[in-house]
C-alpha positions as CSV (number, residue, x, y, z in Angstrom):
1,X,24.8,59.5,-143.7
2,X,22.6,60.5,-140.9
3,X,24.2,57.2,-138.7
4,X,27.8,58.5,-139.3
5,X,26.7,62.2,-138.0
6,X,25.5,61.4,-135.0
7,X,28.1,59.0,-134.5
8,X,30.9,61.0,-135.5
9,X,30.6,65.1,-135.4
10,X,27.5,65.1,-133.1
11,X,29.3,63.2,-130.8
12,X,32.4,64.3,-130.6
13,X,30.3,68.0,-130.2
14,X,28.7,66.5,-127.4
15,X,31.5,65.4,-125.5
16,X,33.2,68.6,-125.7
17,X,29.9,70.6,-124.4
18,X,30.1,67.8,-121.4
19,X,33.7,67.5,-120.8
20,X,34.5,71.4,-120.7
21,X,30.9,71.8,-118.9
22,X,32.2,70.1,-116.2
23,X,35.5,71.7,-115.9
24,X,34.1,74.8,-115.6
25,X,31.5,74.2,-113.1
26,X,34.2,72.3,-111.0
27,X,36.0,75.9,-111.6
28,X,33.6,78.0,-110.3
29,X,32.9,75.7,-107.7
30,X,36.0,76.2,-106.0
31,X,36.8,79.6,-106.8
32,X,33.1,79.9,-105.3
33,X,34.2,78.7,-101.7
34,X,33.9,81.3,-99.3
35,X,36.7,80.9,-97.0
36,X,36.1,83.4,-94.4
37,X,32.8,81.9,-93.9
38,X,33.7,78.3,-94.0
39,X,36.0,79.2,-91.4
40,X,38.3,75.8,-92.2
41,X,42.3,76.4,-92.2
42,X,42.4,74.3,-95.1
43,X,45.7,74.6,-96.6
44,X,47.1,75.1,-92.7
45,X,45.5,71.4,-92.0
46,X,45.6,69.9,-95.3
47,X,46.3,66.7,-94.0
48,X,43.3,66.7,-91.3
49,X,41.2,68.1,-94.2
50,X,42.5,64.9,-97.0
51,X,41.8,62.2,-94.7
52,X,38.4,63.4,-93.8
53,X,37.1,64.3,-97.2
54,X,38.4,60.3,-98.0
55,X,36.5,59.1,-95.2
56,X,33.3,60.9,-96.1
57,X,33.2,60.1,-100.0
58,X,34.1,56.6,-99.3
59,X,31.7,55.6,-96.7
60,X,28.7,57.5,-98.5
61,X,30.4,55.3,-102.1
62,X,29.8,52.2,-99.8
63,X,26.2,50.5,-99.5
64,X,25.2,50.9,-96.1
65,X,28.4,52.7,-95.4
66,X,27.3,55.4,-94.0
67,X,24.4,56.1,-91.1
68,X,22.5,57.8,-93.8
69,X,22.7,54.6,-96.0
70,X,22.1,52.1,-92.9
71,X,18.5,54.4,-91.6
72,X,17.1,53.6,-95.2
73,X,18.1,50.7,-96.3
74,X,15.2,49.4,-99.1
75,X,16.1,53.3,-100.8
76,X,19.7,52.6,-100.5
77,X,19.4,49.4,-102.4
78,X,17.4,51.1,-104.9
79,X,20.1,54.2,-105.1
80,X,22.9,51.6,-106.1
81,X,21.5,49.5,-108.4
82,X,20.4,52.4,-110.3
83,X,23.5,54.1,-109.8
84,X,25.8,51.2,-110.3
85,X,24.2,50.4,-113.8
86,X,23.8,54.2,-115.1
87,X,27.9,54.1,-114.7
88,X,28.9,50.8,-115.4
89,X,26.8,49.6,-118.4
90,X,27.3,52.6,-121.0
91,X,31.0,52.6,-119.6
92,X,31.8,48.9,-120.9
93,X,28.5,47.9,-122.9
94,X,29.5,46.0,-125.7
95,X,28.2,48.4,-128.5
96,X,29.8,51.5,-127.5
97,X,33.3,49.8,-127.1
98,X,32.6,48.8,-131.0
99,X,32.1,52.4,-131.9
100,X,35.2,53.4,-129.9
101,X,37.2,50.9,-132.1
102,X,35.6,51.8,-135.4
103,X,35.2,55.8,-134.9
104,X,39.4,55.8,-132.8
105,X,40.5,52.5,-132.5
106,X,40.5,52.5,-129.6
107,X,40.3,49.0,-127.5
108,X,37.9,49.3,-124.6
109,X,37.0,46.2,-122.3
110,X,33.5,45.6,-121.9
111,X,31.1,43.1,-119.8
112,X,28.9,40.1,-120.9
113,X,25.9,41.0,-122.5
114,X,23.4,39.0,-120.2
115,X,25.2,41.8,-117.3
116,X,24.6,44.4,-119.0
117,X,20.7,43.3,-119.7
118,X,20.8,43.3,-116.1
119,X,21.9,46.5,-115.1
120,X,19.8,48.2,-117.6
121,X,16.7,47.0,-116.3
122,X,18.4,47.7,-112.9
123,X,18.3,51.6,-114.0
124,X,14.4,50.7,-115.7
125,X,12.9,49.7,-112.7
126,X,15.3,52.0,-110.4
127,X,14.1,55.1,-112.4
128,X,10.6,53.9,-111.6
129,X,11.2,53.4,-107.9
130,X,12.2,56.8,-107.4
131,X,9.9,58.3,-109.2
132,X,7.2,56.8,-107.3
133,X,9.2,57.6,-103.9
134,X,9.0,61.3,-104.9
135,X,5.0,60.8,-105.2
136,X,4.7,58.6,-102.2
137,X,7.0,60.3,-99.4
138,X,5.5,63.7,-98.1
139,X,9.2,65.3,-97.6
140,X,10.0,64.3,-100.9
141,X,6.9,65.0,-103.2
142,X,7.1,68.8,-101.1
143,X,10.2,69.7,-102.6
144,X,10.1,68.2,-106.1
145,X,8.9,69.4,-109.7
146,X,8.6,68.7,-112.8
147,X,11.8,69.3,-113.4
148,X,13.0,66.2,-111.6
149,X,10.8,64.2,-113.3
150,X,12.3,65.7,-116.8
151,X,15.8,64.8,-115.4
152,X,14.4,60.9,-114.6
153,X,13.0,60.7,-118.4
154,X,15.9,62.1,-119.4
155,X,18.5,60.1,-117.6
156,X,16.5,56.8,-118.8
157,X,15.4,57.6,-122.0
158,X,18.7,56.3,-123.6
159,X,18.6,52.7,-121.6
160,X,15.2,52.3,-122.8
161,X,16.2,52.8,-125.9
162,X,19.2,51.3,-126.5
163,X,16.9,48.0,-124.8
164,X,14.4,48.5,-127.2
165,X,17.2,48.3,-130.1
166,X,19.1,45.2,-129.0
167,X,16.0,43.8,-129.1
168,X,14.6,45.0,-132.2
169,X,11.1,46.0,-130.8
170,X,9.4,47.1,-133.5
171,X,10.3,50.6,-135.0
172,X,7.2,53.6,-135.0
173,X,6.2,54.3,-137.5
174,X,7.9,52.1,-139.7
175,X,10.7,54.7,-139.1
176,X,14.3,52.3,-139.7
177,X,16.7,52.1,-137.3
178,X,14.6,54.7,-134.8
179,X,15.3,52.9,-131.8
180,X,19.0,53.1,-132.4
181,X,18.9,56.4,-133.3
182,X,16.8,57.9,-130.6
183,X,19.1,55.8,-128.3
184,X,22.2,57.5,-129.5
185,X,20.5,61.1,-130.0
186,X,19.1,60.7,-126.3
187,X,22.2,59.8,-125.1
188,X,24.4,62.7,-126.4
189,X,21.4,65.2,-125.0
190,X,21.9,63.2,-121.9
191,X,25.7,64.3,-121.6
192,X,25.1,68.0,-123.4
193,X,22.6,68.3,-120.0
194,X,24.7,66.9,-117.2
195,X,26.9,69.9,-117.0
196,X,24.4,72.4,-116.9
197,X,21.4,70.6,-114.7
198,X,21.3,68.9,-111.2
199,X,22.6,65.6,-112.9
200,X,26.5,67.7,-112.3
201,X,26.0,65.4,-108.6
202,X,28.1,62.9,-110.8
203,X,30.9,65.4,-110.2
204,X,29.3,67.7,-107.6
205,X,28.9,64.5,-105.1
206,X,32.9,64.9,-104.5
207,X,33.4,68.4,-104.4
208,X,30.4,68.5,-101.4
209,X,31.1,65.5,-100.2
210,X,34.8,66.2,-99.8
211,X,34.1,69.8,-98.5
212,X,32.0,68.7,-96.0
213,X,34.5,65.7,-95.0
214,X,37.3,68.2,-94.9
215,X,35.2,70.5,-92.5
216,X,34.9,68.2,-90.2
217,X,37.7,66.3,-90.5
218,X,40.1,69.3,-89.6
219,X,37.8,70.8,-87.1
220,X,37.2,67.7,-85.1
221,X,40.9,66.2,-86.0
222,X,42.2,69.6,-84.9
223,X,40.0,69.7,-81.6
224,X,41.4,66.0,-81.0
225,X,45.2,67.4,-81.0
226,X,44.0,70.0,-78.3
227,X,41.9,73.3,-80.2
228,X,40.9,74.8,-83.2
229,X,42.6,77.1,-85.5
230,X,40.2,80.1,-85.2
């Protein structure tokens, strides 16, 4: 009874908190854009503005794609492998496209299990590299809290898990299935937080990255054709 909850109205809750979270920070996001102050003729240059925001989300996407990447390149290795297996591996891990089929039939791909092994100690050990980078680097450690290391716990705590389950370490307690089902509670808290914490950079990236791709895409890409707008 307690499986088919969580698997069933819990999560179903769940994604609604995260999927209209989101919309509505990406709402107030843009209705929060000061135009005056940005100063960017964006709808008189949309073009300008389209290409650059492209450019600047897909060279910061790319490993070493950008300067930023290229200057730091052990971190940047670190970023992506963590990044790359927090998407990928709950996306098409073998065990959630199960539940899809059984809870809405649907038919979702999914990648080889040894892969996704990989990728989840990918995000293990990632988690643990930044964490120590936030104690190790002065301009780091100065400008973090507690609350970032909450939001590392939190954003590993269901791969840890769901690790621990697939490989039936044993249960505390004696408590049945507790792996599993602190693997699937943590997860669902993961994506009830996401909207209303700093994890919304899994949306937020684009919005600031494409902002800041459009600003200088049409004020450098207007300048190019012979002045600015303002």
């Amino acid at each position: 009874m307690f499986y088919q909850f969580i698997t069933g109205p819990l999560l179903w809750l769940s994604f609604g908190i995260f999927f209209i979270g989101l919309t509505v920070r990406v709402v107030n996001y843009i209705r929060g854009l000061d135009w005056q102050a940005d100063r960017v003729a964006y709808r008189a240059h949309l073009s300008l503005g389209i290409k650059g925001a492209l450019q600047s989300i897909i060279h910061w996407l790319v490993p070493f794609g950008s300067v930023g990447w290229r200057a730091k390149p052990l971190y940047t290795i670190i970023f992506f492998v963590f990044h790359i297996g927090l998407v990928v591996t709950p996306l098409f891990l073998q065990g959630h496209a199960v539940l899809l089929k059984e809870r809405w039939g649907l038919n979702w791909p999914t990648i080889p299990m040894p892969l996704a092994d990989l990728l989840t100690i990918g995000v293990i050990v990632g988690t643990v590299c930044l964490a120590i980078r936030r104690l190790a680097l002065p301009e780091v450690r100065i400008v973090t809290t507690a609350y970032d290391y909450f939001l590392l716990l939190l954003t590993v705590t269901p791969f840890a898990t769901g690790f621990l389950s697939v490989y039936q370490a044993p249960n505390p307690g004696d408590i049945a299935n507790f792996w599993i089902y602190a693997h699937i509670l943590s997860g669902e808290l993961l994506l009830v937080a996401i909207p209303f914490t700093k994890l919304f950079h899994i949306v937020g990236y684009f919005l600031s990255r494409g902002q800041l791709g459009m600003d200088f895409g049409i004020k450098r890409g207007y300048k190019a054709k012979g002045g600015f707008a303002w």
